[in-house]
C-alpha positions as CSV (number, residue, x, y, z in Angstrom):
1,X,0.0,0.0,0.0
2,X,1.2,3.4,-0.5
3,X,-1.6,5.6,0.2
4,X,-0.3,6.2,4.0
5,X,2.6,8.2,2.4
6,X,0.1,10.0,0.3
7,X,0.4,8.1,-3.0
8,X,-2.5,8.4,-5.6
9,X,-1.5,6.6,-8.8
10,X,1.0,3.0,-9.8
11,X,0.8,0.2,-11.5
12,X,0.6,-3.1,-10.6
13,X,0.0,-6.4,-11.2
14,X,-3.6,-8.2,-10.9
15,X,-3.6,-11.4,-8.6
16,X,-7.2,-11.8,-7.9
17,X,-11.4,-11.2,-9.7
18,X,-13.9,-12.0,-8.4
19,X,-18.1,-11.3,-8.6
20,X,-19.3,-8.8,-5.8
21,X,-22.9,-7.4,-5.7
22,X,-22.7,-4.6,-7.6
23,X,-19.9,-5.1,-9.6
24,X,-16.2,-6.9,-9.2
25,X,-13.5,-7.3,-6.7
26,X,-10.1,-6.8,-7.7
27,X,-6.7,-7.4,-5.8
28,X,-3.9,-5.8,-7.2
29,X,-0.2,-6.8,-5.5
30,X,0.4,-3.3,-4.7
31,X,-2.3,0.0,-4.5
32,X,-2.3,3.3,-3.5
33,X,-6.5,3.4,-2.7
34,X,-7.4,3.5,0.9
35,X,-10.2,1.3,1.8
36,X,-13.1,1.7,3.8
37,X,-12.3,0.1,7.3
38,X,-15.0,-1.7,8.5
39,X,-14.5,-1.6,12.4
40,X,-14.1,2.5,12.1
41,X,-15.7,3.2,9.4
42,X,-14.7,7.0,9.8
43,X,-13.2,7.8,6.4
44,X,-15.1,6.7,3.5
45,X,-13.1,4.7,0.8
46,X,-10.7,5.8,-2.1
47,X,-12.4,6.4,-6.0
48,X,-10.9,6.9,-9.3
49,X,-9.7,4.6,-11.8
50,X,-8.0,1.3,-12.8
51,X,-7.2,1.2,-16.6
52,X,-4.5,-1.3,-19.0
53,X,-4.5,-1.7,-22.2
54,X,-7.8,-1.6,-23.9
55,X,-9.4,-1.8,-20.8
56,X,-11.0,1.3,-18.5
57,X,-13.4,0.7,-15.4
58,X,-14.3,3.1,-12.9
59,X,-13.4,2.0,-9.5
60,X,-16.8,3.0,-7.7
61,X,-15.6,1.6,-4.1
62,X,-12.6,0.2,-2.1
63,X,-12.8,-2.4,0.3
64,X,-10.8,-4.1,3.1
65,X,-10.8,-7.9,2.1
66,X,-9.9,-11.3,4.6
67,X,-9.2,-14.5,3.0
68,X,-8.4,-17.9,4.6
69,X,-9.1,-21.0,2.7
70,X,-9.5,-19.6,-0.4
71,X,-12.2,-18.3,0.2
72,X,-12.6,-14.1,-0.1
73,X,-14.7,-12.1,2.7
74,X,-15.4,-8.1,2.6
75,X,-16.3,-5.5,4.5
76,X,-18.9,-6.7,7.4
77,X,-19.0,-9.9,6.1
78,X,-15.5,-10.7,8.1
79,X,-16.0,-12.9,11.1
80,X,-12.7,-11.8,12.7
81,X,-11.2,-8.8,14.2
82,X,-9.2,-6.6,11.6
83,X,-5.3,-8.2,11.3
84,X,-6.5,-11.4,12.7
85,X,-2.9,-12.9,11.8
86,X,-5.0,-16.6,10.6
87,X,-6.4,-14.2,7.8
88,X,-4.6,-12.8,4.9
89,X,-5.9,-8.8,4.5
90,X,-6.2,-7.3,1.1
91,X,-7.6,-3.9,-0.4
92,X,-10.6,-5.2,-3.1
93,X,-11.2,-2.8,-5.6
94,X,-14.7,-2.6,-6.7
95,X,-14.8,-2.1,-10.7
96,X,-17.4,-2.0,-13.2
97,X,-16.4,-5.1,-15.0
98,X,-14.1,-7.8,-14.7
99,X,-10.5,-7.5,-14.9
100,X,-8.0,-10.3,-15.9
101,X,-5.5,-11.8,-13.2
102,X,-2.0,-11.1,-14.6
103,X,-2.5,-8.0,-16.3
104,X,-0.5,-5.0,-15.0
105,X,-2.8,-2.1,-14.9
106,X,-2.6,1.8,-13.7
107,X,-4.1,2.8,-10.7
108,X,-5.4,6.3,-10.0
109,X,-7.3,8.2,-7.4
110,X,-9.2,10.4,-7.3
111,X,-6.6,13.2,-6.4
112,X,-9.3,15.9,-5.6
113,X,-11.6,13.6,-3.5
114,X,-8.6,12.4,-1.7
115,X,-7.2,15.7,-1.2
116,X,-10.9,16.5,0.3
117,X,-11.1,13.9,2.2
118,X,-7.6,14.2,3.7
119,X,-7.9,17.8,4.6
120,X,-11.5,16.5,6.7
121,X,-9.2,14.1,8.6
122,X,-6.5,16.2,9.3
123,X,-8.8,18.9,10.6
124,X,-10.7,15.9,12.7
125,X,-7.4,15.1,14.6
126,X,-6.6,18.5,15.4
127,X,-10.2,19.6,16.6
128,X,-10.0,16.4,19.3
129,X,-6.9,17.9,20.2
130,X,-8.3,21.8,20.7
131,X,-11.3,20.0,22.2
132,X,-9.4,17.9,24.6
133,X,-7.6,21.5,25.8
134,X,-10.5,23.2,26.0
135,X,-12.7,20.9,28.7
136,X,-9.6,20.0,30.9
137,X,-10.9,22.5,33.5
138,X,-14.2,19.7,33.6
139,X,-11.9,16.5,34.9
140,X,-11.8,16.1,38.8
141,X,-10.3,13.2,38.4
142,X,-6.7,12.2,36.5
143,X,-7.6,9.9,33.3
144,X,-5.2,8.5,30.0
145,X,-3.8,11.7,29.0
146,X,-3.7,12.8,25.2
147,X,-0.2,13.4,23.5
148,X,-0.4,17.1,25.0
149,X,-1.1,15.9,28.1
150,X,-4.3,17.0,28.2
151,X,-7.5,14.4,29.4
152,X,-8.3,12.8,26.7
153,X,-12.2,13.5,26.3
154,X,-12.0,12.7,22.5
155,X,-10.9,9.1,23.0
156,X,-12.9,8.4,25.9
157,X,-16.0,9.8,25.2
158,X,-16.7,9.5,20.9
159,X,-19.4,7.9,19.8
160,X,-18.6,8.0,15.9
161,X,-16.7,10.0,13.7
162,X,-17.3,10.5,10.0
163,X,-15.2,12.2,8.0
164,X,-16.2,14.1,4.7
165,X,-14.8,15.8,2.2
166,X,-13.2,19.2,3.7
167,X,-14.6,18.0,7.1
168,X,-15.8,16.1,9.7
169,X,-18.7,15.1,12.2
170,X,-18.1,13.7,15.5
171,X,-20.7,12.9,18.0
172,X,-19.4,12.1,21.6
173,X,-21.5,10.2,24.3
174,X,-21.2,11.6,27.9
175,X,-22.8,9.0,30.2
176,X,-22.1,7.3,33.5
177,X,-18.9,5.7,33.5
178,X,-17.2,9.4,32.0
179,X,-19.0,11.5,34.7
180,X,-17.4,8.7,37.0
181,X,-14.2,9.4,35.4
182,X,-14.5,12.1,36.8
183,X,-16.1,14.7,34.1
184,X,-18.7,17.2,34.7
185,X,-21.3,18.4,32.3
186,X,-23.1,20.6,34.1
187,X,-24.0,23.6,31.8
188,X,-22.0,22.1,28.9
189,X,-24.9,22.3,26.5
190,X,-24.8,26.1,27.4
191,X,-21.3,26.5,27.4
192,X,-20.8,24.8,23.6
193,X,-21.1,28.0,21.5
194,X,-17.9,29.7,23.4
195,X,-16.3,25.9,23.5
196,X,-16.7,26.2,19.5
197,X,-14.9,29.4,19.6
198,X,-12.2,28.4,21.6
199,X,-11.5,25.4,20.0
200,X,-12.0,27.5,16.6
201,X,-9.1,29.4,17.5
202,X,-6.8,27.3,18.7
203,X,-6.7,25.5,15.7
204,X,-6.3,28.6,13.6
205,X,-2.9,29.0,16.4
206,X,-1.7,25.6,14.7
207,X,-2.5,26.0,11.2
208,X,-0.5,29.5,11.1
209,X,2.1,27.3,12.8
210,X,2.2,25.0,9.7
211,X,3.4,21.8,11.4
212,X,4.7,18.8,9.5
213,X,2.0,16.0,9.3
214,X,2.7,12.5,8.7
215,X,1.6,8.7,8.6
216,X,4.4,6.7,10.7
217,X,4.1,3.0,9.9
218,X,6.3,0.0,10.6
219,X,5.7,-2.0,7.2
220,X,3.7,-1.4,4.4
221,X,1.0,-4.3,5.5
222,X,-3.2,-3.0,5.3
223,X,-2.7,-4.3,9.0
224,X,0.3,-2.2,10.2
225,X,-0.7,-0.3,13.3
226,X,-0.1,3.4,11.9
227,X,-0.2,6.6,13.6
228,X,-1.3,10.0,12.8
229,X,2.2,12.4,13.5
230,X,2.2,16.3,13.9
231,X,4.6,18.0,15.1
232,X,3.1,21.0,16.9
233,X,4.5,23.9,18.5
234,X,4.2,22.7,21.9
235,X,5.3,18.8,21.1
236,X,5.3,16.1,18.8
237,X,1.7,14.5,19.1
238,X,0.7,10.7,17.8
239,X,-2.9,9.7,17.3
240,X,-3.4,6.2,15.8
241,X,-5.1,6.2,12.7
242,X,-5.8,4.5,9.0
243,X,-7.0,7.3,7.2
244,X,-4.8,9.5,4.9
245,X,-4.0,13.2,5.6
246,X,-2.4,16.6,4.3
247,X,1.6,17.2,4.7
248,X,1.5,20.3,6.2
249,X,-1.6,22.0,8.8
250,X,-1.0,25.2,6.9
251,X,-2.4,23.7,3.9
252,X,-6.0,23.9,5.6
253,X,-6.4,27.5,5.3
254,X,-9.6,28.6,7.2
255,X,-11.3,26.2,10.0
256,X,-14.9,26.8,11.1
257,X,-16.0,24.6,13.8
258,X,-19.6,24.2,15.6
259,X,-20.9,22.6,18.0
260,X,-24.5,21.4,19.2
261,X,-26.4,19.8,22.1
262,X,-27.1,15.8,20.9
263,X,-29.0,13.1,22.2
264,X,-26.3,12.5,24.8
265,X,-23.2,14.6,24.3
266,X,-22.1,17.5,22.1
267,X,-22.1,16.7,18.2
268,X,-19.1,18.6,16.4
269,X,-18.8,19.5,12.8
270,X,-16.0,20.7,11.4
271,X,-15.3,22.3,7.8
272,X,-12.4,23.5,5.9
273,X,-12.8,26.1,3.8
C-alpha cells in the first residue's frame, strides 16, 4: 500500500477477480487506494480509476478484504477482528467489469476527492486535540492523558466519527462511566457556542504554525498499526489512525467549527474552507 505516504497513482500487477454485488473485486499486488475500514468506518473509501491496455473501469468503491481457505470475505461480512494474523488482509477494488488476473494495470485516485477527504481528517485530529484543551478544566479526576497531556475527552468519550470531504462530524456520548471518570457536564450544553470558539481558535494557532504531518508506519501491511504524527509547537503529538491526511496544517487554510447539544453529548462539525 502506498496511500499512508500520500500516494494516488501505480501500476501493478492483478492477482485476484472476483463477482461482488454490484460489480467486481479486484486485488492488485500493490495499490495506493485507501479502503473503507470496516471496524471504524470514519473515512469513507478511495475512488478513481484502474485502466491497462484496452481496458478502463471506474473503480466505484474500495474495500478491506480477509481471506483464509481460499475463500474471499469483505467489508462486514468478516468474522474476525481486523489483522486477525490466521487471515490474509487485502484492499478489493470494486470495478465495473471484470478485470483479468496477470495483467499489470494503472491505478489512480481520485486526487481531488482524496485531497478533500484528507484535509476533513486532518482537521478531525486537530479539533480532538483543541477539544481535549479546552474541557480540561471539567476532569476532577486524572484519566489517560492525550499526546499534549491533556485528558483525553475525544478518546474516551466518541461515539462516531465520519469524515467528509473538507470536514468532519463527531458525536461524543457523555454518560455514567465518563461522569465517574470524573467529568462534569453541568452547563456544557450552554457553554458549547464559546467551546466552539475556543477550540476554533486554537486551531487557527496551529495552522498559522504549519506543522509537519505524517503517517508513521512499521511496514507497508493494510494491518500495520499506523499513527497519525504532527509536530506542533508545543510537542510532537501521535494519534493512531488508518485514514490518509495533508503534509503540512497550513495547507488547511480557514477552519470553522460548531458545535450542538445531541442526544447524549455535544455533536461537532468541522469544515475546511
Amino acid at each position: 500500500m502506498t496511500f499512508p505516504a500520500g500516494g494516488t497513482a501505480g501500476e501493478s500487477r492483478v492477482i485476484m477477480s472476483v463477482p461482488l454485488d454490484g460489480g467486481h473485486g479486484v486485488v492488485v499486488e500493490e495499490t495506493p487506494f485507501h479502503p473503507l475500514d470496516p471496524s471504524w468506518p470514519d473515512q469513507p473509501a478511495d475512488t478513481g480509476v484502474l485502466g491497462a491496455d484496452g481496458l478502463e473501469t471506474r473503480v466505484v468503491d474500495c474495500l478491506t478484504g480477509a481471506m483464509r481457505g481460499g475463500e474471499l470475505l469483505v467489508g462486514a461480512d468478516i468474522p474476525v477482528r481486523r489483522g486477525d494474523p490466521d487471515w490474509s488482509w487485502l484492499v478489493v477494488h470494486v470495478v465495473e467489469r471484470d478485470v483479468p488476473v496477470g495483467v499489470t494495470v494503472r491505478l489512480a485516485v481520485d486526487e481531488e476527492r482524496r485531497r478533500a477527504l484528507s484535509a476533513g481528517h486532518t482537521a478531525c485530529h486537530l479539533m480532538a486535540l483543541a477539544l481535549n484543551e479546552a474541557l480540561a478544566p471539567r476532569w476532577r479526576k486524572e484519566v489517560r492523558p492525550d499526546g499534549l497531556g491533556h485528558p483525553d475527552f475525544d478518546a474516551l468519550a466518541i461515539a462516531s466519527s465520519r469524515i467528509v470531504p473538507g470536514g468532519s462530524l463527531d458525536t461524543y456520548r457523555i454518560g455514567t462511566s465518563l461522569r465517574k471518570k470524573g467529568f462534569t457536564a453541568e452547563g456544557l450544553a450552554g457553554d458549547l457556542p464559546k467551546l466552539a470558539e475556543v477550540v476554533e481558535a486554537r486551531m487557527a494557532r496551529w495552522i498559522a504554525a504549519d506543522a509537519p504531518v505524517a503517517i508513521e508506519a512499521p511496514g507497508p501491511g493494510l494491518t500495520a498499526p499506523r499513527r497519525w504524527r504532527c509536530a506542533l509547537p508545543e510537542g510532537t503529538v501521535e494519534i493512531p489512525c488508518g485514514g490518509t491526511h495533508l503534509s503540512r496544517l497550513g495547507e488547511l487554510g480557514a477552519v470553522r467549527v460548531s458545535m450542538e447539544p445531541g442526544d447524549a453529548g455535544p455533536v461537532v462539525r468541522t469544515e475546511v474552507s
